[in-house]
C-alpha positions in Angstrom: 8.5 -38.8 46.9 7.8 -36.5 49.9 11.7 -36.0 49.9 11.4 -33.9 46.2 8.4 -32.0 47.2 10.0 -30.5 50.5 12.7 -29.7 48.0 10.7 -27.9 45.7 9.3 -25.4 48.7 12.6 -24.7 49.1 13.1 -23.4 46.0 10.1 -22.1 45.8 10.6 -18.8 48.5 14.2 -18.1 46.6 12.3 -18.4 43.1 13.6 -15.5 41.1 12.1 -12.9 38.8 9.4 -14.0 36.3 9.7 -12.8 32.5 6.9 -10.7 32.9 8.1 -8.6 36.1 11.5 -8.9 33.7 9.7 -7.6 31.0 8.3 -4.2 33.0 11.5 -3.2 34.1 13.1 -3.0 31.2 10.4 -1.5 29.7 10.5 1.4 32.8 13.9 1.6 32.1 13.5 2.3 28.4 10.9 5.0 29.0 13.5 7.1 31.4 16.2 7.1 29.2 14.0 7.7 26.3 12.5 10.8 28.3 16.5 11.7 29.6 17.5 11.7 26.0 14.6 13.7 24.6 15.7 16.3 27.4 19.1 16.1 26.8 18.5 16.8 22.7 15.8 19.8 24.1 18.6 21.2 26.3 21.2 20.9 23.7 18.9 22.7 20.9 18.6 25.8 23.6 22.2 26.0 23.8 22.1 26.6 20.0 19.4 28.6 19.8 20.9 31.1 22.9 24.1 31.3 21.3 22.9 32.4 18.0 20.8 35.0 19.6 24.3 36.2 21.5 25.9 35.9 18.5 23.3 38.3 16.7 23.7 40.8 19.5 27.4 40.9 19.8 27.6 41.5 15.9 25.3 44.4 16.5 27.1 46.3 19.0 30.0 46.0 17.0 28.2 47.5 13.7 26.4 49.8 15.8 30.4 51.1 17.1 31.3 51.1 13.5 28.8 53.5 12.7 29.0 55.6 15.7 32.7 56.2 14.4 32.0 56.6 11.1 31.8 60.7 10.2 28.7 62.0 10.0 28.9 62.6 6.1 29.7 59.3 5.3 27.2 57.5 7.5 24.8 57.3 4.5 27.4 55.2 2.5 27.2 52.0 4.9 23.8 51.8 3.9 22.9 48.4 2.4 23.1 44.4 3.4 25.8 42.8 4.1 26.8 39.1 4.2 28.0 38.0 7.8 29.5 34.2 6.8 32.7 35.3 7.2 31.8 37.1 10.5 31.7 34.1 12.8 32.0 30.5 12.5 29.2 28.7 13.6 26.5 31.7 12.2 25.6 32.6 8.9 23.3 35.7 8.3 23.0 39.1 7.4 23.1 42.6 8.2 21.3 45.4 7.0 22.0 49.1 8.3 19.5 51.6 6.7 19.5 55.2 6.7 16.2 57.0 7.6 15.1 60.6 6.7 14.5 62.1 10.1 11.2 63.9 9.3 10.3 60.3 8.6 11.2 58.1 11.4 9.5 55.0 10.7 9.3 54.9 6.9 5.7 55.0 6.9 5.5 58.3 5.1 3.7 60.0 7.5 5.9 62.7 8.7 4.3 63.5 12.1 7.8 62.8 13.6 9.2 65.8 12.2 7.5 67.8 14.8 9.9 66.2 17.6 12.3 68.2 18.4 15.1 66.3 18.9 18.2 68.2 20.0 16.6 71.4 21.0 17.3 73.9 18.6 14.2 73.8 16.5 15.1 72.0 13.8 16.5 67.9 13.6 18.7 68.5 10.4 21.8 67.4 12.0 20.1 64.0 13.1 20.2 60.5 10.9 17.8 57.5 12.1 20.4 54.7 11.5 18.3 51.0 11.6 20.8 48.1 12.2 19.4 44.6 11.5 20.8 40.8 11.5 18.4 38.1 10.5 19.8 34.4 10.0 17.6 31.4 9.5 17.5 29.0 12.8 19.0 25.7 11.9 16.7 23.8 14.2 13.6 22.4 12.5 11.6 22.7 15.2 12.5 26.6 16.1 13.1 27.2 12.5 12.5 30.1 10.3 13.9 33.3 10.4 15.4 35.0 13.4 15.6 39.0 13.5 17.0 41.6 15.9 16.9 45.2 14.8 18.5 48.0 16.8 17.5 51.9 15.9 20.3 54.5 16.3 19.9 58.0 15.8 23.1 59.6 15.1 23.9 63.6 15.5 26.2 66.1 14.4 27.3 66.9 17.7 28.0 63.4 18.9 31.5 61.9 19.3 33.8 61.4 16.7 30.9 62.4 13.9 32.1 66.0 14.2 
């Protein structure tokens, strides 16, 4: 009999883990890949968000050429919204270019603005506020809603190709 117990403290120093201390690992280990994946998903949904925001931008700057080269006459017929699902593949929005009256800037009918004087000649007759706008609805619930960026242009008589 004292033969088996000796042979049991042997055992006993290379015992290995119990199911508890088991248990806690894998526990710890489910809580860092839980947090890796929930950053991961985070990241991901910036990468979205950022490249419909470029997206927006670049679309823009290209209406915004498009109306800069556009003569000066027939810059009040682009007015209106446009649909821009066939402008890009992974962004659906649209685009709204509006056509101001200059003694009224800002639409506010308050014409306080007409006392700018623009070009220096005394009068802004030869000037149209041009407002370009692309709004889209974010596809991520948790940024959701609508996304807008506006850009103002004001377009003269004397500028460029709108001669």
């Amino acid at each position: 009999m004292p033969r088996l117990l000796k042979h049991n403290r042997v055992f006993a120093a290379d015992s290995g883990f119990s199911l508890i201390e088991a248990m806690v690992s894998i526990l710890l280990l489910g809580i860092v890949s839980g947090s890796m994946v929930g950053a991961f998903i985070v990241g991901r949904a910036g990468v979205i968000r950022a490249s419909h925001y470029l997206e927006a931008m670049n679309l823009l700057r290209l209406n915004i050429e498009v109306i800069r080269n556009t003569t000066y006459d027939s810059i009040d017929s682009l007015e209106g919204s446009y649909d821009l699902t066939e402008a890009s593949d992974n962004f659906t929005g649209t685009l709204t270019i509006t056509v101001h009256d200059i003694n009224d800037l800002d639409s506010d009918e308050i014409t306080t603005e007409c006392e700018i004087d623009i070009t220096g000649d005394g009068d802004n007759d030869d000037i149209k506020p041009v407002y370009v706008t692309i709004s889209w609805d974010s596809p991520l619930w948790w940024w959701g809603g609508s996304k807008t960026v506006v850009s103002e242009e004001l377009v003269t008589l004397e500028c460029g190709v709108n001669k």
